[in-house]
C-alpha positions in Angstrom: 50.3 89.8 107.9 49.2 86.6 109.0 51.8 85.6 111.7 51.1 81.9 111.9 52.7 81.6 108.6 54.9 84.1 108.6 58.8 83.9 108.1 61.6 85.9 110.1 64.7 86.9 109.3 67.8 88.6 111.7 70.5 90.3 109.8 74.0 90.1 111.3 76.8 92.0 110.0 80.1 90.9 110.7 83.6 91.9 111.6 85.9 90.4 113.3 83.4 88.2 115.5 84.6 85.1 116.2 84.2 85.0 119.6 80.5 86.4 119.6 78.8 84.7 116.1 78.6 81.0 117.5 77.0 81.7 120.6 74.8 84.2 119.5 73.4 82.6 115.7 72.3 79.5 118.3 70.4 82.3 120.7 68.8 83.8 118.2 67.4 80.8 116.6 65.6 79.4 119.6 63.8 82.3 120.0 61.0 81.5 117.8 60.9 78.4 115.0 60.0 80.8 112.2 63.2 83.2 112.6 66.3 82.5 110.3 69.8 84.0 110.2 71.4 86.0 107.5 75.1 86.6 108.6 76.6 89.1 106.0 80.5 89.0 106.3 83.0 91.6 105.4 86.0 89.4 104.7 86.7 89.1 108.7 90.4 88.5 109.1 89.5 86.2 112.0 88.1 83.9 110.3 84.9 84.8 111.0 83.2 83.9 107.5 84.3 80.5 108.0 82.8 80.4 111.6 79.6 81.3 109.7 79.7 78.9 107.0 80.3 76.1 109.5 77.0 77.3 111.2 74.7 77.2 107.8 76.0 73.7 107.5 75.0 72.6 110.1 71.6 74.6 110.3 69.3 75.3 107.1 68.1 78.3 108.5 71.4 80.0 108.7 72.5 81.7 105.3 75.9 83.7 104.8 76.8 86.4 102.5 80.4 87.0 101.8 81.8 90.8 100.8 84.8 91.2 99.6 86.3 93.7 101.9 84.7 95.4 104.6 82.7 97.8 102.9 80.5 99.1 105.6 77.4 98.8 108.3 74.6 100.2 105.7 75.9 98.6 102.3 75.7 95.1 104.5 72.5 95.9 105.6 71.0 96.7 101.8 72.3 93.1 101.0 70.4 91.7 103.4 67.2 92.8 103.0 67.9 92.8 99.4 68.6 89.1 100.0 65.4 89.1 102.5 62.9 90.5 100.0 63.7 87.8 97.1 63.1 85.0 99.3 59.7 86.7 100.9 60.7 87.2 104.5 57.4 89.2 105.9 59.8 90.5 109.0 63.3 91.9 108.7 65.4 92.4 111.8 68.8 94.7 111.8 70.6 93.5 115.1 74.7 93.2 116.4 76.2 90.1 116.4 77.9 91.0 119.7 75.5 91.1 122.4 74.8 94.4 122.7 71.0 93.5 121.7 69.9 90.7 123.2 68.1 88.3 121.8 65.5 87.7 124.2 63.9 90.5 123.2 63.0 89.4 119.9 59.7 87.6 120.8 58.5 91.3 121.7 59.7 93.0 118.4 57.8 90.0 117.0 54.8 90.5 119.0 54.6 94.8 118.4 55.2 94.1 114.9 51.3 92.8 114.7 50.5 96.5 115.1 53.2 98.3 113.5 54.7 98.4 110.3 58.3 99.9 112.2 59.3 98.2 115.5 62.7 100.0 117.0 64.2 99.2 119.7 64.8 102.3 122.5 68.1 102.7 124.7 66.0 106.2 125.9 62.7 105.3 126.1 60.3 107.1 128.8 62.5 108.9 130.7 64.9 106.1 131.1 68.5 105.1 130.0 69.1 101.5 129.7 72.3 101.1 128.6 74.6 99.0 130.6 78.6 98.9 130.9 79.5 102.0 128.7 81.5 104.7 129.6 80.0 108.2 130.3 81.5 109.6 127.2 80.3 107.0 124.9 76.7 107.5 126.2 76.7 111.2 126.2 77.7 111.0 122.5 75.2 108.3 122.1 72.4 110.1 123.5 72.7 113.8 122.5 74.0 112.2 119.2 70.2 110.7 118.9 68.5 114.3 120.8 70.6 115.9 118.1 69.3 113.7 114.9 65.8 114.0 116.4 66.3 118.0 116.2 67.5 118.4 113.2 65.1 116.3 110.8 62.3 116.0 113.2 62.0 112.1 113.1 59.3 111.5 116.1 61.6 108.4 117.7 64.0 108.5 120.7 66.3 106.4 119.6 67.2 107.8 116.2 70.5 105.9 116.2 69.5 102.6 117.6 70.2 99.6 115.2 68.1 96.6 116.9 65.2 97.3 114.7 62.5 95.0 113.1 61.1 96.3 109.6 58.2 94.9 107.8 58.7 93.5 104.2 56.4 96.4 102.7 58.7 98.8 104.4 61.9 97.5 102.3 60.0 97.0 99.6 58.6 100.5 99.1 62.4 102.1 99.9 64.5 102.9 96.8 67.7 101.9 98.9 69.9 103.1 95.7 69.1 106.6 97.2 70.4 105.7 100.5 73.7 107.6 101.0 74.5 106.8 104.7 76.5 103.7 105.3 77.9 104.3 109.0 76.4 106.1 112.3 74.1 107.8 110.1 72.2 105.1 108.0 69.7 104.4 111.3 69.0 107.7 111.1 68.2 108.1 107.1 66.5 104.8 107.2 64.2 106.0 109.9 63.5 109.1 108.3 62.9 108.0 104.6 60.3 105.0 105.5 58.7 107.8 108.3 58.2 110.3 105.8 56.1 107.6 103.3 53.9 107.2 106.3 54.6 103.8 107.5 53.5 103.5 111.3 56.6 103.4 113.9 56.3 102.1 117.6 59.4 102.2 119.7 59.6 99.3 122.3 62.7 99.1 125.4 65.3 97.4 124.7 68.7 96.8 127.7 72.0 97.3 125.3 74.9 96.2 126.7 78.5 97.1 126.2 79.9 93.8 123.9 81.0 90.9 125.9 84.4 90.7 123.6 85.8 92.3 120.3 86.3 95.8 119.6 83.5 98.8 118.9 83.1 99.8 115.1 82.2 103.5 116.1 85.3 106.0 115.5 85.6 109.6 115.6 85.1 109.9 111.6 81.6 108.1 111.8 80.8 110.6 114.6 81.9 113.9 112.5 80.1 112.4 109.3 76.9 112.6 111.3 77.0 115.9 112.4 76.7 117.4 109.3 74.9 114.4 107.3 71.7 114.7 109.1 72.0 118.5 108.0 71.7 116.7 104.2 68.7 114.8 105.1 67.0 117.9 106.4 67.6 119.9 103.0 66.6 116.7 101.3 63.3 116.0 103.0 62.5 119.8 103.0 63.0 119.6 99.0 61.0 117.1 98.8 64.0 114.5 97.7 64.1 112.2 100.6 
């Protein structure tokens, strides 16, 4: 992939983030000339859709998607590199739209991405935990939750859960993602796994994820109990030779 010519795009799924989405779409874009913006919106009842529609007005390299109801973090994500792949984006970016990934780190995923066809971004990378503002519980389930994936289906990453990731186009385009059964906690994890397992090269980079600024956390206790068994699926799966 030449870079010079290459095209970038960040995929935002939204709920209810209003406060965050038109500060952080302008962030993200003067980060490097070639990135664009694909906000995919679950029907926000705060108006956030709207929020995002006023922002591709004004900018013609912020595009929208609107869902019908919220439908979930890894059916939005399909969509968007669906939506990616059809308009020949050569880099594909999963990131929050809350500031919990910062945007700054972008030119880096950018840069690694020369090198790699995988680029994820590490909350325990070499010994080290950089995760700022959470409470203890929330990162103990966080990082045992990713020791715990690693375990189990033996994906060589630390950060099996993290979702600030940077894919390249032949990586989408070689996934069937009508096989793809994870759509919450768990869809990092099966992503990961099924594009490891074709043997596309993986790099994992450091990445500071902060606690958002405002709005409330998507994880819940049912996306937690649906990944301790799911990654027991995508085990059997890959031992079957299914993945």
């Amino acid at each position: 992939m030449s870079h010079q010519d290459a095209r970038f795009l960040v995929i935002l799924p939204t709920y209810n983030e209003a406060d965050n989405l038109p500060r952080i779409v302008p962030s993200i874009l003067e980060q490097d000339p070639r990135i664009d913006v694909l906000v995919v919106d679950d029907d926000s009842p705060d108006g956030t859709g709207a929020l995002a529609d006023d922002l591709s007005q004004a900018s013609d390299r912020v595009n929208v998607i609107h869902r019908s109801e919220k439908q979930g973090l890894g059916g939005a994500y399909i969509e968007g590199f669906r939506w990616g792949l059809e308009r020949n984006y050569d880099l594909l970016f999963e990131m929050d739209a809350d500031f919990s990934h910062r945007p700054d780190a972008l030119p880096l995923f950018i840069e690694k991405a020369r090198d790699f066809d995988i680029v994820l971004g590490s909350r325990y990378l070499d010994g080290r935990v950089t995760v700022i503002n959470w409470p203890m519980s929330r990162l103990l389930i966080s990082f045992f939750g990713s020791w715990y994936a690693r375990f189990v289906t033996r994906l060589p990453v630390r950060d099996a859960t993290g979702g600030f990731n940077c894919w390249r186009r032949e990586v989408m385009e070689s996934l069937d993602f009508s096989r793809i059964e994870s759509n919450g906690y768990t869809f990092q994890i099966e992503l990961k796994l099924r594009a490891w397992r074709k043997g596309f090269s993986l790099t994992e980079i450091p990445i500071i994820f902060e606690e958002r600024e405002s709005g409330e956390s998507k994880m819940s206790k049912r996306i937690v109990r649906e990944a301790i068994w799911k990654v027991w699926k995508l085990r059997f799966l890959d031992l079957i030779g299914r993945l």
